[in-house]
C-alpha positions as CSV (number, residue, x, y, z in Angstrom):
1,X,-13.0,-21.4,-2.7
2,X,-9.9,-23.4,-1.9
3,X,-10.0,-23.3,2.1
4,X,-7.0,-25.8,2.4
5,X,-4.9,-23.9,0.9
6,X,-6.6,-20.7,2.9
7,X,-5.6,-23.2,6.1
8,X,-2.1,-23.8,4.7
9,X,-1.0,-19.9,4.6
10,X,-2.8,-19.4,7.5
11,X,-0.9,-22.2,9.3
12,X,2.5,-20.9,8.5
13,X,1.4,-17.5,9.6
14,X,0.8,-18.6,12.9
15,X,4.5,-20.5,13.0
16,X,5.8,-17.0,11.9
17,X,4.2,-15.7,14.9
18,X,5.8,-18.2,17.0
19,X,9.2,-17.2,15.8
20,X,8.4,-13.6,16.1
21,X,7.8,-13.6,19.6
22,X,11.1,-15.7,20.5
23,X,12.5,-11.9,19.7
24,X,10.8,-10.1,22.8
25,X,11.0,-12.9,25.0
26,X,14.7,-13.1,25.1
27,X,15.0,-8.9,25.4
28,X,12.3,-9.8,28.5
29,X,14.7,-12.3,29.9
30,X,18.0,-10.5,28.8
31,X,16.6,-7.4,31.2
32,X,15.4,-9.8,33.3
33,X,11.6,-8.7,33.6
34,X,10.3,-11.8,35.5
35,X,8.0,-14.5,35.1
36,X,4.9,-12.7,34.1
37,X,6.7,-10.8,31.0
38,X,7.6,-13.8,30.1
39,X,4.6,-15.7,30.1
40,X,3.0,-12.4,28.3
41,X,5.1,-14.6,25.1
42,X,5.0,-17.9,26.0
43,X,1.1,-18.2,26.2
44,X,0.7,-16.7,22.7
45,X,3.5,-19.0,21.6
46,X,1.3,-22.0,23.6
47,X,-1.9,-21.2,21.6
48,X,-1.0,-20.3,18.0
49,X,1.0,-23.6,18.7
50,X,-2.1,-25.6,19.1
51,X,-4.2,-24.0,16.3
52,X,-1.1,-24.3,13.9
53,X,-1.1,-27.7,14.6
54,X,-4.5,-27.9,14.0
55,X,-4.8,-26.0,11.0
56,X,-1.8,-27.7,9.3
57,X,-0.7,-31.0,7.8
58,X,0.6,-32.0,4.7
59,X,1.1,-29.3,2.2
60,X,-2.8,-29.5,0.0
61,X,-2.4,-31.0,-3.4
62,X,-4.3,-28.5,-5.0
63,X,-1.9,-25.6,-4.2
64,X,-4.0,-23.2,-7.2
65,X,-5.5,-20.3,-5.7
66,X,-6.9,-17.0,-7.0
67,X,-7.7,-13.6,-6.5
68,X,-10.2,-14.4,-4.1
69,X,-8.4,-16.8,-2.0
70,X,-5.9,-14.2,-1.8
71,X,-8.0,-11.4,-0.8
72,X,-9.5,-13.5,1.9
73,X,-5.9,-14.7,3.0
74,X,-5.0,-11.5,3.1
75,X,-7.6,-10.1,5.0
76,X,-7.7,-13.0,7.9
77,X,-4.0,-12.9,8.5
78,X,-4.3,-9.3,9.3
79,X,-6.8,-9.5,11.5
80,X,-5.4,-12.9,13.2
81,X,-2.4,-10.9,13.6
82,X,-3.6,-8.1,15.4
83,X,-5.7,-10.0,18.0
84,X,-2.9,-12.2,18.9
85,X,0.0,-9.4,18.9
86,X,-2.4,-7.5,21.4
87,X,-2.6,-10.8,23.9
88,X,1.4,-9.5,25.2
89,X,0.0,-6.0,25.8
90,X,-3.1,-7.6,27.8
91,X,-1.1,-10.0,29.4
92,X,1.2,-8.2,30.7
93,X,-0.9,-5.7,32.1
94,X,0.4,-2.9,30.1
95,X,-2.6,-2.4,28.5
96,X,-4.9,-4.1,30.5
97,X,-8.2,-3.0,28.4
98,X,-8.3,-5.3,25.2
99,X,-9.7,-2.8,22.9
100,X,-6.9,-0.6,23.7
101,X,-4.3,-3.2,23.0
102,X,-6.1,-4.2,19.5
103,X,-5.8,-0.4,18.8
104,X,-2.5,-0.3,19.6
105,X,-1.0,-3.8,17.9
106,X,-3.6,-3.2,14.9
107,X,-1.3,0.5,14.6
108,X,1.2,-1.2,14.8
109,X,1.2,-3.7,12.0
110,X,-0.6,-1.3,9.5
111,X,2.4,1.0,10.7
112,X,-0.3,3.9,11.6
113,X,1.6,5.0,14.7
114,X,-1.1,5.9,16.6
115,X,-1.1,5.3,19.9
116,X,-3.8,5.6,23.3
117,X,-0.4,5.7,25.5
118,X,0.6,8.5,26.8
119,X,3.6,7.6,29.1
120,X,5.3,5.1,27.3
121,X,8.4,5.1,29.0
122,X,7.1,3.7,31.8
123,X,6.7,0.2,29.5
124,X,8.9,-2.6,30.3
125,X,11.7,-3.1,27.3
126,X,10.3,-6.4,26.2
127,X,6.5,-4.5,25.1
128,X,8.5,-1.4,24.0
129,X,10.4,-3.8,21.4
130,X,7.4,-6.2,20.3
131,X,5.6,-2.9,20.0
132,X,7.6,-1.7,17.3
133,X,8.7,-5.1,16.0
134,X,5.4,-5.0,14.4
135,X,6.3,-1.4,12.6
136,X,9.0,-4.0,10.8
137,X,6.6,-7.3,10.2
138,X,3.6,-5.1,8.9
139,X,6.0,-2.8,7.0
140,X,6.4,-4.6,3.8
141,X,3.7,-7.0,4.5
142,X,2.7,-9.4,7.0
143,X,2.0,-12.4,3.9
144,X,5.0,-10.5,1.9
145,X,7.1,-11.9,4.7
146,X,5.1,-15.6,4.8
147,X,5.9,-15.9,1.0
148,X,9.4,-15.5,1.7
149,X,10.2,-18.2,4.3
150,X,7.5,-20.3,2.3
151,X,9.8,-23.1,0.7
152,X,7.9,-23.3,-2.9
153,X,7.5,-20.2,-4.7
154,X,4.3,-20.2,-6.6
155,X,3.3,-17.6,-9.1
156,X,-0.2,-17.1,-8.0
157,X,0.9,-15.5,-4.6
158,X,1.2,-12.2,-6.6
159,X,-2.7,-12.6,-5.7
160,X,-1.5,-11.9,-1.9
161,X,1.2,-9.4,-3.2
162,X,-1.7,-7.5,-5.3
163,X,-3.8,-7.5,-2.4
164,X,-0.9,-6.6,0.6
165,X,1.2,-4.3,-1.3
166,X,0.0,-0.6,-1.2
167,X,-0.5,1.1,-4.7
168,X,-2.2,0.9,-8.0
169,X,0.3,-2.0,-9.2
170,X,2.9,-4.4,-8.0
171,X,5.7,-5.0,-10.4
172,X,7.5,-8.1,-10.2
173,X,11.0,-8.1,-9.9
174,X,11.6,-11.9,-11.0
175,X,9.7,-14.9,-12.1
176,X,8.8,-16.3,-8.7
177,X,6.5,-14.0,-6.4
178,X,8.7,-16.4,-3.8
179,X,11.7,-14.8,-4.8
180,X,10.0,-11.9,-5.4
181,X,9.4,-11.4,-1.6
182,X,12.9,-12.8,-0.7
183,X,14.6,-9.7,-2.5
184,X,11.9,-7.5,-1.1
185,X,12.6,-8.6,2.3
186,X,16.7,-8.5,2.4
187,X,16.4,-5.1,1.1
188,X,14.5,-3.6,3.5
189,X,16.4,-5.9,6.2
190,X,19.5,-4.2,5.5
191,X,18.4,-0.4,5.5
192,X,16.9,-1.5,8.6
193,X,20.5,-2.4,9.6
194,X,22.4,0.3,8.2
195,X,19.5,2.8,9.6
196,X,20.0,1.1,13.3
197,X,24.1,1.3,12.8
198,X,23.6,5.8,11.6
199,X,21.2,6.9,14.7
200,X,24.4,4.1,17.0
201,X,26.8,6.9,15.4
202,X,24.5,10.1,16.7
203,X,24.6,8.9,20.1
204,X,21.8,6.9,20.9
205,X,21.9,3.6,23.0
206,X,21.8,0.4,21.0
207,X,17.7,-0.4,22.5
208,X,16.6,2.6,21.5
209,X,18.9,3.2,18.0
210,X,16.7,-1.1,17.0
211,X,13.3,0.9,18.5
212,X,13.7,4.0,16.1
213,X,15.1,2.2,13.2
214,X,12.2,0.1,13.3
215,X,9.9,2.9,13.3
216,X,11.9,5.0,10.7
217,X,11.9,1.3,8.2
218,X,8.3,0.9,8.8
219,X,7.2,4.4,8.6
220,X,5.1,3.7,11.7
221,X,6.9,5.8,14.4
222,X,6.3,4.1,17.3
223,X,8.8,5.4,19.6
224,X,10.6,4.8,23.0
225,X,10.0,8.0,24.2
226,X,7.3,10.5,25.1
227,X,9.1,13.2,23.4
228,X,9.1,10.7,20.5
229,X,12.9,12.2,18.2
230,X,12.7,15.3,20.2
231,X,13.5,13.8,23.2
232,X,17.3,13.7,21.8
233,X,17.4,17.4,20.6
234,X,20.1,16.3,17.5
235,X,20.3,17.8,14.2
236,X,22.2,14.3,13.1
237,X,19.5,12.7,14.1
238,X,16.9,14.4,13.2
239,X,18.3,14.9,9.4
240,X,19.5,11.0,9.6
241,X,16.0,10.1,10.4
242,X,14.3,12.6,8.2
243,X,16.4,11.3,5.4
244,X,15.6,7.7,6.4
245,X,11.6,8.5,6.5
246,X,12.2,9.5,3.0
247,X,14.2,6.3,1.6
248,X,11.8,4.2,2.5
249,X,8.4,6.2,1.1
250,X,10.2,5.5,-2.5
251,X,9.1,2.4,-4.3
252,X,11.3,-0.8,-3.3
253,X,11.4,-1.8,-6.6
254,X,13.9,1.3,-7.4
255,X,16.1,0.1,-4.8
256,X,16.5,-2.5,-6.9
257,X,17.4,-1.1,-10.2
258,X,19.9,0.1,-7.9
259,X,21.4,-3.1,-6.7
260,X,21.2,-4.2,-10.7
261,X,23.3,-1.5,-11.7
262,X,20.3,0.3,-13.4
263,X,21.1,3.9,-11.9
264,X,19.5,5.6,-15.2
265,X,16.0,4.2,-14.6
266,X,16.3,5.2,-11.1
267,X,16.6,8.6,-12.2
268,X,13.7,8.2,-14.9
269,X,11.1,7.6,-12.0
270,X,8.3,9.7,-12.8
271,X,6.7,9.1,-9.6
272,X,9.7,9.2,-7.2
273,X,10.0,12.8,-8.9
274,X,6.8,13.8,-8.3
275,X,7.4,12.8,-4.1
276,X,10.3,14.6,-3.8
277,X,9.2,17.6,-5.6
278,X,5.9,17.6,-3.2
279,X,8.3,17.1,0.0
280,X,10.8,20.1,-1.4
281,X,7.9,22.6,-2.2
282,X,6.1,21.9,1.1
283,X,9.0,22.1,2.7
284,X,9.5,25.9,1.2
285,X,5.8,26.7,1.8
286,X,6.0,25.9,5.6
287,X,8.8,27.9,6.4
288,X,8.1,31.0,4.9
289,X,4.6,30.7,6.4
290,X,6.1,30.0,9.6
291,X,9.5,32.0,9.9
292,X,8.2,34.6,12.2
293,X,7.4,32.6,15.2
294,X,10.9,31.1,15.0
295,X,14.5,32.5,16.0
296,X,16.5,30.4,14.2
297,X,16.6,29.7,10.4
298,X,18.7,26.4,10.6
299,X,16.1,24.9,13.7
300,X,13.5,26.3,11.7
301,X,14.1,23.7,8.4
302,X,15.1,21.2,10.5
303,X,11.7,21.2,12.3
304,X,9.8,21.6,9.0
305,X,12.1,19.0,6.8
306,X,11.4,16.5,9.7
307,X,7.5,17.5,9.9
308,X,7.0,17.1,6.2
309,X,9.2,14.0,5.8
310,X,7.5,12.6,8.8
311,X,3.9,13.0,7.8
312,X,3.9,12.2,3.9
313,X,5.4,9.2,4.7
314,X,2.8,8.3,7.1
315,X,5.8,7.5,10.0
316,X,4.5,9.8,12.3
317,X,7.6,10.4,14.1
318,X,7.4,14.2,15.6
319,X,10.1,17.1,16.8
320,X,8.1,20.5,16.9
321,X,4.3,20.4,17.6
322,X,2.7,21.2,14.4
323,X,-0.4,21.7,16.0
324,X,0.7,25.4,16.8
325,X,1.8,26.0,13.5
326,X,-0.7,28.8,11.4
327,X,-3.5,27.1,9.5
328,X,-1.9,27.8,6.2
329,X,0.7,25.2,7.2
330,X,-1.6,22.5,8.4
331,X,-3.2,22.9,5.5
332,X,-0.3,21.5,3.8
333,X,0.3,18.8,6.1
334,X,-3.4,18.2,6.0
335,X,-2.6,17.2,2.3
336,X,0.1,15.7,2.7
337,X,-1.9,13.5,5.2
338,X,-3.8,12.2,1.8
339,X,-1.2,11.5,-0.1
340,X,0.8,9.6,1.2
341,X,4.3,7.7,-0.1
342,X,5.0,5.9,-3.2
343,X,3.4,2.8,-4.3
344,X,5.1,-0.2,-3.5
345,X,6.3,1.1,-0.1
346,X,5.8,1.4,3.5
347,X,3.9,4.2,3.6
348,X,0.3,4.7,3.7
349,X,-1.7,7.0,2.1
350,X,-3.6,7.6,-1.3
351,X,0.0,7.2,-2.6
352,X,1.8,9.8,-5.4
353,X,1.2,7.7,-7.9
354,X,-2.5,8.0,-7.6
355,X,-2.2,11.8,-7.3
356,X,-0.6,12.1,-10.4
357,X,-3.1,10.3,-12.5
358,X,-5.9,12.4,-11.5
359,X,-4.0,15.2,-12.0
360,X,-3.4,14.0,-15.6
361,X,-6.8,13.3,-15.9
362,X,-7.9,16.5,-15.1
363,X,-5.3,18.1,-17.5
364,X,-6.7,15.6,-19.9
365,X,-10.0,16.8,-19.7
366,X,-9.1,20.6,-20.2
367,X,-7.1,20.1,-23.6
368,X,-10.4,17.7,-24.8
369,X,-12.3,21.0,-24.3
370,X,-13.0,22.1,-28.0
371,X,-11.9,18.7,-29.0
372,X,-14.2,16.3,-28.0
373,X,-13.0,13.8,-30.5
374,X,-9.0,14.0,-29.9
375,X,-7.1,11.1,-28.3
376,X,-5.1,11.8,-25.7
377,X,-3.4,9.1,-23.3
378,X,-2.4,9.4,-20.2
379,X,1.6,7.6,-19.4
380,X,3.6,7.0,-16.3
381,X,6.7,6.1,-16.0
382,X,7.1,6.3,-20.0
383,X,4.3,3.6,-20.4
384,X,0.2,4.4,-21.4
385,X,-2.2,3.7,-19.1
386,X,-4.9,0.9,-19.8
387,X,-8.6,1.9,-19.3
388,X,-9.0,-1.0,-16.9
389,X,-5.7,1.4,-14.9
390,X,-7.7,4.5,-15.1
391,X,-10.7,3.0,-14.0
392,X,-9.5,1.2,-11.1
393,X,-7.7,4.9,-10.0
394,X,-11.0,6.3,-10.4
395,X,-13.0,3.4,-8.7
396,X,-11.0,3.3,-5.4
397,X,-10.9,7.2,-4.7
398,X,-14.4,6.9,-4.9
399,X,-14.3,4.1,-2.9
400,X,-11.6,5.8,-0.6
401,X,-13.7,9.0,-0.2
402,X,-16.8,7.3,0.6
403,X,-14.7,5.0,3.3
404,X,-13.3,8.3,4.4
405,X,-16.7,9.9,4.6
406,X,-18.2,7.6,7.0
407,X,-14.9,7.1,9.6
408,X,-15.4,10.7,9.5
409,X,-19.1,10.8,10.4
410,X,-18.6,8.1,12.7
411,X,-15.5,9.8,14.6
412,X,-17.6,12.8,14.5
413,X,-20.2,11.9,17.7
414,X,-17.3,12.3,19.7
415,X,-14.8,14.8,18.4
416,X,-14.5,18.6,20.0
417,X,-14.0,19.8,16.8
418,X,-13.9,18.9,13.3
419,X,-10.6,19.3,12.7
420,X,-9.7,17.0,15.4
421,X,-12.5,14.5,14.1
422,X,-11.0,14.5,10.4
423,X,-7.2,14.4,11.2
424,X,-8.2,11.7,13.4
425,X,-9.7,9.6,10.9
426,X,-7.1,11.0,8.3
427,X,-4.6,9.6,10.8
428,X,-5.7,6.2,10.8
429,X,-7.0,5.6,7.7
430,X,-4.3,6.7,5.8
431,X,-1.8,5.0,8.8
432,X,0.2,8.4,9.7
433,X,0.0,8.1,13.6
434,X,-0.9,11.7,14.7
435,X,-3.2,14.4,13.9
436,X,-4.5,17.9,14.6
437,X,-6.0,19.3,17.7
438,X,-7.3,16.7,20.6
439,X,-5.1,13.8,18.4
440,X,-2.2,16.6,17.6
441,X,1.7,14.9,18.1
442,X,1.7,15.9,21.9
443,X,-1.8,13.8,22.5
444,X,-3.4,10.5,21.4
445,X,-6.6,8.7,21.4
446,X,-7.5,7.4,24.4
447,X,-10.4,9.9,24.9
448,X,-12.5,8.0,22.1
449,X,-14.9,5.5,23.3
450,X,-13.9,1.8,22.9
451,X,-16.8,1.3,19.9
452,X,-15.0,4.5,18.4
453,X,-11.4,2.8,19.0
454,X,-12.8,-0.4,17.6
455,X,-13.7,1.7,14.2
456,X,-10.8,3.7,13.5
457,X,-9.0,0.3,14.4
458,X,-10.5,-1.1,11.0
459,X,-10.0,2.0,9.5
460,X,-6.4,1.7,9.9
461,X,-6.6,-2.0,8.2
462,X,-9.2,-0.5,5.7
463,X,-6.3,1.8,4.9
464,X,-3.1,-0.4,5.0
465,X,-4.6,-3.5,2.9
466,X,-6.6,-0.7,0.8
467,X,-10.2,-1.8,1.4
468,X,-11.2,-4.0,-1.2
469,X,-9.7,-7.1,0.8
470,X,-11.6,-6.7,3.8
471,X,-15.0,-6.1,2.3
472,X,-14.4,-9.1,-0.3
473,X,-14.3,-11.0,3.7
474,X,-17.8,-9.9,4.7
475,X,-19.3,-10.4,1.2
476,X,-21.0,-13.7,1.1
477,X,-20.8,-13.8,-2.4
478,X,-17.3,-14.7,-2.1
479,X,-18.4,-18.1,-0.7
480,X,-20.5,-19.7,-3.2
481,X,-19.0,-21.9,-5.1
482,X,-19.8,-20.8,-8.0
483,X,-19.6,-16.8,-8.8
């Protein structure tokens, strides 16, 4: 195990942290908050200070790491980053309970959504804006965004890209994983801008238009109001964000392609097919399931476009309480709940991609029926599968169910109901925000026990870093020096 270099990436983590709360320190002294907003920054700036100073020094000789360095890197930094974005929230005394605030920064970073606030408008601008700051940082990836600013790129941080990045596999877009994340990052920097610059145009004020965008970019949905995008009552902004929710569930590396030129190949995605096709039929489904408990056809599809857009993207964002909806439709959403966006995004989930290689492996199994001895492969996106590929599908959704099987058992002991205790864990593990029931899109989960928050919590990092990095952490194996 090469712990220097583990304490190099870890000390530049903590300067990114310094730098990313310079942002909601100057909106806390731009709206003039006082001294003790202030401070709720400049004693986390104060300590991860110290300890980066600690941890650092010169840059290790020995910068050669691998796949388990990463997954502990990985794993660390997201849980060093939640505690310490929770200290504002504690500080402050918005969130005075420090269980509640790791609940609410760990949502935040795995851009879950899912909140145990119920008034937030009554939160001072400064926490309203670090609170969905982190829907940005955690986005594309807390160690995508260290790579970026580090000043060598090295090769072998595609070990912390495989292990941040959500999906079955990471395609590299250049040599360098360093510039890999660069490209990564200005892409999604400037949707971010051009989504924050559309929802200016539908009226709303420039604070809340940087609060939404954020939300809508890292598919977290975090919002600024209780009403969350109902509060504005907008078809343009509604369809704008619904649109947005979309764009950023596709794969980054299409965007890409797109940037290249490479429109054709954009159009060949297999699995950005697939998404859209599941959003379009769901989208049908709902509304003729629902069309006789509304009056109008156009409010109607607006509702259900945003509702499907918003869930199988994992944002969260709400306009119409789904929980009223017939079972038949939250049935659907239940679903979509599990599978998620594409790989390579900022959505949560199973992911599509996934989804459609069990499906071919089932279809795969019924043609073998009477052949026994016939080949068949399995391709996506025009290329065949490895067997190491189709094992490590197969692998993690046993791995995923059994995850999901005990959040569930453990959520359980103190649900009403077992729909609210699945869409609860549903909600956090696969980082959608809200659920069914007692966690429906008009409630939240303050009612759970702190030991309860605590779990779902790590279910929600179990489900943004995929769990294999986190229980690599607590396996001592990992330690030995030779394994």
């Amino acid at each position: 195990m090469n712990t220097k270099i583990i304490s190099y990436v870890i000390s530049n983590l903590f300067k990114l942290m310094i730098f990313l709360f310079l942002f909601p320190l100057a909106v806390s002294i731009y709206y003039r908050e006082g001294f003790k907003l202030s401070m709720a920054y400049i004693i986390p700036i104060i300590i991860l200070c110290i300890l980066s100073y600690l941890l650092s020094g010169k840059s290790p000789e020995n910068q050669s790491f691998f796949s388990k360095e990463g997954l502990v890197i990985v794993s660390l930094s997201w849980l060093l980053v939640s505690f310490f974005g929770a200290l504002p929230f504690t500080i402050s005394g918005s969130i005075p309970n420090i269980v509640d605030a790791f609940f609410e920064s760990v949502s935040g970073f795995t851009t879950t959504g899912a909140s145990i606030l119920s008034e937030v408008e009554n939160l001072h601008k400064s926490i309203l804006f670090w609170r969905s700051l982190t829907h940005v940082v955690g986005g594309m990836g807390v160690l995508v965004l260290v790579l970026a600013i580090l000043p060598k790129g090295n090769n072998q941080a595609l070990h912390i890209m495989r292990a941040e990045v959500p999906g079955p596999t990471v395609g590299k877009l250049v040599a360098k994983m360093t510039y890999n994340s660069r490209i990564l990052y200005v892409i999604y920097l400037v949707m971010t801008v051009i989504m924050i610059l559309l929802l200016l145009a539908g009226g709303m004020s420039f604070f809340d238009a940087c609060i939404h965008a954020f939300g809508t970019a890292g598919t977290g949905g975090f919002s600024s109001k209780n009403a969350s995008i109902g509060f504005y009552n907008s078809a343009y902004i509604d369809y704008v964000t619904s649109i947005g929710m979309l764009v950023f569930g596709l794969n980054f590396n299409l965007f890409y392609l797109l940037i290249l030129g490479n429109i054709r190949q954009v159009f060949k995605s297999e699995e950005a097919k697939y998404y859209l096709g599941i959003v379009f039929v769901a989208t049908i489904l709902i509304c003729i399931n629902i069309y006789p408990i509304y009056s109008s056809i156009s409010r109607m599809i607006r509702d259900v476009f945003f509702t499907v857009s918003s869930v199988i993207t994992t944002t969260g964002y709400s306009t119409a309480d789904f929980n009223k909806w017939p079972t038949f439709s939250k049935t659907i959403i239940l679903f979509l709940m599990f599978c998620g966006g594409c790989a390579g995004s900022t959505a949560g989930g199973f992911k599509v991609s996934r989804v459609i290689i069990l499906i071919k492996k089932v279809v795969k199994e019924f043609r073998k029926v009477g052949h026994p001895n016939k080949v068949l492969n399995i391709q996506l996106e025009g290329k065949t599968l490895d067997k190491a590929m189709l094992e490590g599908v197969d692998s993690y959704f046993a791995l995923y169910s059994f995850t999901l099987f005990l959040l569930l058992l453990i959520t359980a002991w103190e649900s009403d109901t077992f729909i609210t205790a699945l869409s609860a864990v549903l909600a956090t593990f696969n980082n959608i925000g809200p659920g069914l029931d007692a966690v429906g899109p008009t409630s939240n989960f303050s009612a759970y026990s702190a030991f309860t928050k605590v779990i779902l919590s790590f279910g929600m990092l179990l489900g943004r870093l995929e769990i294999i990095p986190l229980l690599i952490l607590v396996s001592p194996r990992i330690y030995k020096k030779r394994d």
